[in-house]
MMTF fields as JSON, N, C-alpha, C and O atoms, coordinates in Angstrom:
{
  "mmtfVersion": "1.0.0",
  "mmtfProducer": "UNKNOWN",
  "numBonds": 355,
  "numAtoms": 356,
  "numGroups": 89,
  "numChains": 1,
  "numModels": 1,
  "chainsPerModel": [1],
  "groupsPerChain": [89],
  "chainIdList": ["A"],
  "bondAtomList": [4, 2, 8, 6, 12, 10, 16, 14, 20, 18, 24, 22, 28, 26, 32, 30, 36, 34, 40, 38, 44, 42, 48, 46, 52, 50, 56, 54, 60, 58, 64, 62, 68, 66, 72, 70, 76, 74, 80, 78, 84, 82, 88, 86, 92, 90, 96, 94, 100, 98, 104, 102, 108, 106, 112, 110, 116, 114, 120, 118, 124, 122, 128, 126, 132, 130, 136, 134, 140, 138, 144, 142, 148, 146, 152, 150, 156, 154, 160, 158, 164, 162, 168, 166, 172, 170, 176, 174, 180, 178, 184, 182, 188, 186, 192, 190, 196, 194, 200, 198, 204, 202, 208, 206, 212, 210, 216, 214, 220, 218, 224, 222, 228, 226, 232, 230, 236, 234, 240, 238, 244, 242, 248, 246, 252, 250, 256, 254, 260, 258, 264, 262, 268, 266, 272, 270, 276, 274, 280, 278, 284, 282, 288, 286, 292, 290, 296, 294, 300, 298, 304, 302, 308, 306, 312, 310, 316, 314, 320, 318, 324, 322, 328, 326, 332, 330, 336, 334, 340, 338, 344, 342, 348, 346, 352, 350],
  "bondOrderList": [1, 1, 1, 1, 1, 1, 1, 1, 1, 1, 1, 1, 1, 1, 1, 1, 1, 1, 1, 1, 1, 1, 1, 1, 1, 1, 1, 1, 1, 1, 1, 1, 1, 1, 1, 1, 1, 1, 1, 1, 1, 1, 1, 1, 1, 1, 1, 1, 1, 1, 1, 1, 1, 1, 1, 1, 1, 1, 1, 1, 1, 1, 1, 1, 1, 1, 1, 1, 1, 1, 1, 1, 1, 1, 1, 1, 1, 1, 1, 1, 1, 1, 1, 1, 1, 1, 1, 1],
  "groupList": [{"groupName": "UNK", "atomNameList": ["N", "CA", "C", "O"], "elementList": ["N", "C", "C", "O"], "formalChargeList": [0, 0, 0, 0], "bondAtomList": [1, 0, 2, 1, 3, 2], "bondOrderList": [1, 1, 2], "singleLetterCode": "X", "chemCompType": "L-PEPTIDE LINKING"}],
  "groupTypeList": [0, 0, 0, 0, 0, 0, 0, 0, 0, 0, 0, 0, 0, 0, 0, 0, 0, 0, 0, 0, 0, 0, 0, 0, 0, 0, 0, 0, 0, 0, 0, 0, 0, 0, 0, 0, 0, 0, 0, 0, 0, 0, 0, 0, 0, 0, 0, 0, 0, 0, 0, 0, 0, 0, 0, 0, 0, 0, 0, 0, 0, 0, 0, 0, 0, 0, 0, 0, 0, 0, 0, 0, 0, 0, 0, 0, 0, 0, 0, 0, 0, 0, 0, 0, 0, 0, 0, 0, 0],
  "groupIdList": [1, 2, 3, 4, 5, 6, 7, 8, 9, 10, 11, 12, 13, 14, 15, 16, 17, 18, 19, 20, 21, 22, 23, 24, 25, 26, 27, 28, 29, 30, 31, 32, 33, 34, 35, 36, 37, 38, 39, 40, 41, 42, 43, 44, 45, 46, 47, 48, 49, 50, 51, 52, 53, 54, 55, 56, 57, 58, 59, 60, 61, 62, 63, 64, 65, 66, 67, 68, 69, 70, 71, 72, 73, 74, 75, 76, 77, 78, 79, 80, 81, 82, 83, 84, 85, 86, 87, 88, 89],
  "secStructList": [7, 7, 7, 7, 7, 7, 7, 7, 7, 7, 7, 7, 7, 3, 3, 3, 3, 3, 1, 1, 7, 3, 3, 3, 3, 7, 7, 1, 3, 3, 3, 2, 2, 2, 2, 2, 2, 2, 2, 7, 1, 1, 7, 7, 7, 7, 1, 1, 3, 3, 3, 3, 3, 3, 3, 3, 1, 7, 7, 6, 6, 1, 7, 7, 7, 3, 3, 7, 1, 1, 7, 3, 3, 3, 7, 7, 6, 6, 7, 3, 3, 3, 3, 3, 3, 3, 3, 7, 7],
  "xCoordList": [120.381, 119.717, 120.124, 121.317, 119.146, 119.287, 119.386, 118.576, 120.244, 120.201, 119.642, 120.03, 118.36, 117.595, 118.261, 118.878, 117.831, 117.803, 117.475, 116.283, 118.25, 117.651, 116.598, 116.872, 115.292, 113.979, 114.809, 115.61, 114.45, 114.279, 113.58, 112.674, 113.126, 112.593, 112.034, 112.749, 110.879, 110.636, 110.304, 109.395, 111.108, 110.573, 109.116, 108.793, 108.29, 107.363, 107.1, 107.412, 106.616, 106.608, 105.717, 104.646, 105.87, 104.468, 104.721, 105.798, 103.321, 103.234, 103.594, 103.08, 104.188, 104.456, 104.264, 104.271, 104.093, 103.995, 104.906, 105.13, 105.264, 106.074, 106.264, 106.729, 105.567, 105.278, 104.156, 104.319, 103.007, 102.035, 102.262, 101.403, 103.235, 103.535, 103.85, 104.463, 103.11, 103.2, 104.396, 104.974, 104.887, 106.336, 106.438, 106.56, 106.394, 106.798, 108.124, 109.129, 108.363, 109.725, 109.626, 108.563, 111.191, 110.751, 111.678, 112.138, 111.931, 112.811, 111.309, 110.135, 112.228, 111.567, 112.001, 111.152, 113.637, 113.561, 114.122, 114.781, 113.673, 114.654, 115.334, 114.928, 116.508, 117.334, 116.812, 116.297, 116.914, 117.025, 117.688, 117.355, 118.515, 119.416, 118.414, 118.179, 117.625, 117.232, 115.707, 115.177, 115.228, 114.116, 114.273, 113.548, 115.201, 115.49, 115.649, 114.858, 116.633, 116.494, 115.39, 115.272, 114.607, 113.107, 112.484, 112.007, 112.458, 112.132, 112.194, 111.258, 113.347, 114.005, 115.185, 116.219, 114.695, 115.476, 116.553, 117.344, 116.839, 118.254, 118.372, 117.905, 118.973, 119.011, 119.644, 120.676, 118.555, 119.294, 120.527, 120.466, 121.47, 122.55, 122.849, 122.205, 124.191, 123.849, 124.891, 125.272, 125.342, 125.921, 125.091, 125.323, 124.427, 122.906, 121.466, 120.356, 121.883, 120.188, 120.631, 121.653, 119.175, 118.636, 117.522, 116.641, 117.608, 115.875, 115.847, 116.708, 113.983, 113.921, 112.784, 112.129, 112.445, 112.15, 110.896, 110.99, 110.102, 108.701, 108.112, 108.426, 107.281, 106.74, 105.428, 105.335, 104.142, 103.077, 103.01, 103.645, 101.653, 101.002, 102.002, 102.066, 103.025, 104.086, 103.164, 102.208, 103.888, 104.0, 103.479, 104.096, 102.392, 101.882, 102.525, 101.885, 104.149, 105.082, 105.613, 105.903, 105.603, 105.983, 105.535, 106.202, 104.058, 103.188, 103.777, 103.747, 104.328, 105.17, 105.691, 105.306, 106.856, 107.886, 108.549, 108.005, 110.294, 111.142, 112.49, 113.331, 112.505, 114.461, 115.471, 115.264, 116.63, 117.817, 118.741, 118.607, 119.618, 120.853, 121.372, 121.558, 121.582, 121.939, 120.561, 120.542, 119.781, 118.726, 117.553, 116.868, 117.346, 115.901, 114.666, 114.532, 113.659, 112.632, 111.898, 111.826, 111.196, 110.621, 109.462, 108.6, 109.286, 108.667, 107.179, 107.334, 105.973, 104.392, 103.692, 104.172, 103.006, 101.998, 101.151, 100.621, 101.188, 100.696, 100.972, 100.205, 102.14, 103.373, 103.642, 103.835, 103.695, 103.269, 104.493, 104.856, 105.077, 106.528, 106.342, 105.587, 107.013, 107.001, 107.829, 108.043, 109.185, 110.44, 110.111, 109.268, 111.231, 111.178, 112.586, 113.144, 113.136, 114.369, 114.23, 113.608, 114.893, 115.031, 116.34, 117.121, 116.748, 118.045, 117.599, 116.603, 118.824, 118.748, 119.71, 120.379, 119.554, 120.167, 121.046, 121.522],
  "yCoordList": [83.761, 84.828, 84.723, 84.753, 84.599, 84.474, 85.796, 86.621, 86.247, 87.401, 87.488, 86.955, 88.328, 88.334, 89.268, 90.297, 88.312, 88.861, 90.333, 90.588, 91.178, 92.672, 92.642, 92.067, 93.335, 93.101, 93.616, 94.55, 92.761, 93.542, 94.066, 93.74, 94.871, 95.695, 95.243, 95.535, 94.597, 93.864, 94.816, 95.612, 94.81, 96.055, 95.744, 94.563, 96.711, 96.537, 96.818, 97.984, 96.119, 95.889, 96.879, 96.895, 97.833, 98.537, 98.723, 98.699, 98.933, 98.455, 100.361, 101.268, 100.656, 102.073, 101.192, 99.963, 102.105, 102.252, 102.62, 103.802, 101.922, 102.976, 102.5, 101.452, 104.011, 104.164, 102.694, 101.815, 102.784, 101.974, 100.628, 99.902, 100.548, 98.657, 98.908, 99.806, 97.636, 97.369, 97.223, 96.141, 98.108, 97.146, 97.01, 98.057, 96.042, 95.565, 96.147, 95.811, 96.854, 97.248, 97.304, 97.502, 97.053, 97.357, 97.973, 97.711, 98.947, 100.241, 101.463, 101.545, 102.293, 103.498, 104.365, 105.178, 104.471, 105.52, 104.866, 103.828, 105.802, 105.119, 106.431, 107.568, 106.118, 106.967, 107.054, 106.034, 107.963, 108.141, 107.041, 106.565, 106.864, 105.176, 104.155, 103.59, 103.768, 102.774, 102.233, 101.138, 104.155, 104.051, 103.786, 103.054, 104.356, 104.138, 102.602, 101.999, 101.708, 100.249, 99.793, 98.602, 100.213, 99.314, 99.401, 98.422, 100.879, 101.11, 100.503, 100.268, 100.299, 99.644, 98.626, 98.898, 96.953, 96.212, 96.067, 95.405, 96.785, 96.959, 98.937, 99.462, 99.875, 100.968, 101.303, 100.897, 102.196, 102.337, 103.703, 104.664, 103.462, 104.209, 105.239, 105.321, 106.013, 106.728, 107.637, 107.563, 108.897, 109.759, 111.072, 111.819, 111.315, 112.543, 111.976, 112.498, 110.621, 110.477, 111.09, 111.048, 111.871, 111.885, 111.303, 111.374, 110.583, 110.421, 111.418, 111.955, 111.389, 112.018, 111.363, 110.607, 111.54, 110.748, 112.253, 113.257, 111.57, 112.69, 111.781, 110.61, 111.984, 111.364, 111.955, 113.119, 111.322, 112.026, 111.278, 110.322, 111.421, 110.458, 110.334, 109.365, 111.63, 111.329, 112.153, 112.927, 111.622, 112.363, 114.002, 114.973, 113.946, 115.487, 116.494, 117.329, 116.545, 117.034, 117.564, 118.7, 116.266, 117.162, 115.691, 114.708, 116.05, 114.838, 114.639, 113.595, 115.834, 115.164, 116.349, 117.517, 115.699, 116.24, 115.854, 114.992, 116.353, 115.525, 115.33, 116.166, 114.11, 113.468, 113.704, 113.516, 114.168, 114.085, 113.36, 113.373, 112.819, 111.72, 112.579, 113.796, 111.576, 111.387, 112.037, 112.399, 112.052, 112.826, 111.74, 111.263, 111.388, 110.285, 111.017, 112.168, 109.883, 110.118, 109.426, 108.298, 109.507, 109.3, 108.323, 109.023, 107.105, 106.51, 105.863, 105.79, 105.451, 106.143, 104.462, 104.256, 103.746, 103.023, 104.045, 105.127, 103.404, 103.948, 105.211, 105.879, 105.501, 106.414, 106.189, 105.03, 107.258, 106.994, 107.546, 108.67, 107.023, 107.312, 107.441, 106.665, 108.379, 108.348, 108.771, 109.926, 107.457, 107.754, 107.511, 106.741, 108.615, 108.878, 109.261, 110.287, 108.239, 108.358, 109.136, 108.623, 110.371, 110.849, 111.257, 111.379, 111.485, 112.113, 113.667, 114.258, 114.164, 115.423, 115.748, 114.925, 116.957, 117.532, 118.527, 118.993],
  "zCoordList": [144.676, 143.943, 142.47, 142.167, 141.53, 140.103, 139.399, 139.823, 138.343, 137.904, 136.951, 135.911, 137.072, 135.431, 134.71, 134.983, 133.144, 131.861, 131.439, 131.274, 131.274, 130.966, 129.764, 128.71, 129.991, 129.6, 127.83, 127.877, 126.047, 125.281, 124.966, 125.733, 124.218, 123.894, 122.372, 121.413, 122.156, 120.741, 119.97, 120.206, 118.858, 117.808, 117.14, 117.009, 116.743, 116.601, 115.038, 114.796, 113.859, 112.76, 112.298, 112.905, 111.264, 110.938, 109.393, 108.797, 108.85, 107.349, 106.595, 107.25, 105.681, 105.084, 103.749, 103.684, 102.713, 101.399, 100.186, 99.924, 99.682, 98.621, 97.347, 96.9, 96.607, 95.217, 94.979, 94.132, 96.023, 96.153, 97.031, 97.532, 97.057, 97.419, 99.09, 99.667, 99.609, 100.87, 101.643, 101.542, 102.403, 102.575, 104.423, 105.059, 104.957, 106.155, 106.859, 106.234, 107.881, 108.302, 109.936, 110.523, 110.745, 111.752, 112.473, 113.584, 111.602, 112.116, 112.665, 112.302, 113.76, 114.144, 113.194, 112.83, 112.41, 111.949, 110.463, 110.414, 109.073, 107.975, 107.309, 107.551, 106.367, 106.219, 104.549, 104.091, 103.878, 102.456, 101.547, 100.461, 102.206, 101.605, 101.577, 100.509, 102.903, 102.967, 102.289, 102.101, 101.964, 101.305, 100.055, 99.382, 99.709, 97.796, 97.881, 97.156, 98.724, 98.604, 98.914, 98.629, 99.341, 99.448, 98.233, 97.659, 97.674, 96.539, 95.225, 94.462, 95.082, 93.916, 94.225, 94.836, 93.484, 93.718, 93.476, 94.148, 92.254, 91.771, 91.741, 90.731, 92.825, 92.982, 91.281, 90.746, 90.754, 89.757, 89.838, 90.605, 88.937, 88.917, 87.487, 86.441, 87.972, 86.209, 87.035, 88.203, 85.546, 86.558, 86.64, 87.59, 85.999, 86.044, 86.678, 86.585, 87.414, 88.186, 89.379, 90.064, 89.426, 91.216, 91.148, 90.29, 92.309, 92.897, 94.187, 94.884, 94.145, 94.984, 95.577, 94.86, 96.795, 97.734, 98.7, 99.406, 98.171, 99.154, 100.116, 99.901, 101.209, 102.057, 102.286, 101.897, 102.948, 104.021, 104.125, 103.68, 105.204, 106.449, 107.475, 108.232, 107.506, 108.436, 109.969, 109.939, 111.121, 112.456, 112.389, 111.952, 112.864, 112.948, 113.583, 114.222, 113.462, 113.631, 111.978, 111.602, 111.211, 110.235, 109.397, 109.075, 109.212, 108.243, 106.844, 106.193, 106.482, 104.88, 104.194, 104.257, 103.38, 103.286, 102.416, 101.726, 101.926, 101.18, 101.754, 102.084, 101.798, 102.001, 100.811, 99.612, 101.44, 99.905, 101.366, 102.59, 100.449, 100.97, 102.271, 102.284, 103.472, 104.761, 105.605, 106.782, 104.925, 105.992, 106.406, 105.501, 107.647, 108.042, 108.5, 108.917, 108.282, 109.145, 109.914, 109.425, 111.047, 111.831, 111.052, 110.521, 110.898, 110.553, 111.325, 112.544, 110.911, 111.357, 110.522, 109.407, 110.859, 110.524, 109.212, 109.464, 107.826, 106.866, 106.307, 105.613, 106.661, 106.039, 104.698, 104.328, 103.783, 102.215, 101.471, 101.817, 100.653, 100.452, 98.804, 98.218, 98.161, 96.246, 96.224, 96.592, 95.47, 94.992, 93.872, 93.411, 93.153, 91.367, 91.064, 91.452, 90.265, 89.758, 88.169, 87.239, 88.095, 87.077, 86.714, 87.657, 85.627, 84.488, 84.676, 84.257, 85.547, 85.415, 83.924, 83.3, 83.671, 81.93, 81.989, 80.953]
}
């Protein structure tokens, strides 16, 4: 008797947007961290930036919204993301 391989589970790739640009991912869920790095290739830094991070086209649970740091979301095929780094004063 041969012991099979426990079945994986292939993640499934779906296309989201942000601040227009196509981006490929194949997480179910992403974190505020991980959106600002998709966002921007070099995360910019400072000691008065926030970005802030809005979403729609999310889960008709809660289609759109805003992330601040440690908080995720439930990520959706054509999920629309606008991060904006600004100098608060």
């Amino acid at each position: 008797m041969t012991k099979e391989k426990p079945v994986e589970h292939e993640k499934k790739t779906v296309t989201i947007y942000i601040n227009g640009t196509a981006k490929q991912v194949q997480k179910e869920q992403l974190s505020y961290e991980d959106i600002v790095l998709l966002a921007f290739s070099v995360p910019p830094g400072g000691e008065n930036l926030q970005v802030t991070v809005q979403y729609s086209r999310g889960h008709s649970s809660k289609p759109k919204g805003t992330l601040v740091e440690g908080q995720s979301v439930e990520i959706k095929e054509g999920m629309e993301f606008d991060v904006t780094a600004t100098n608060r004063s």
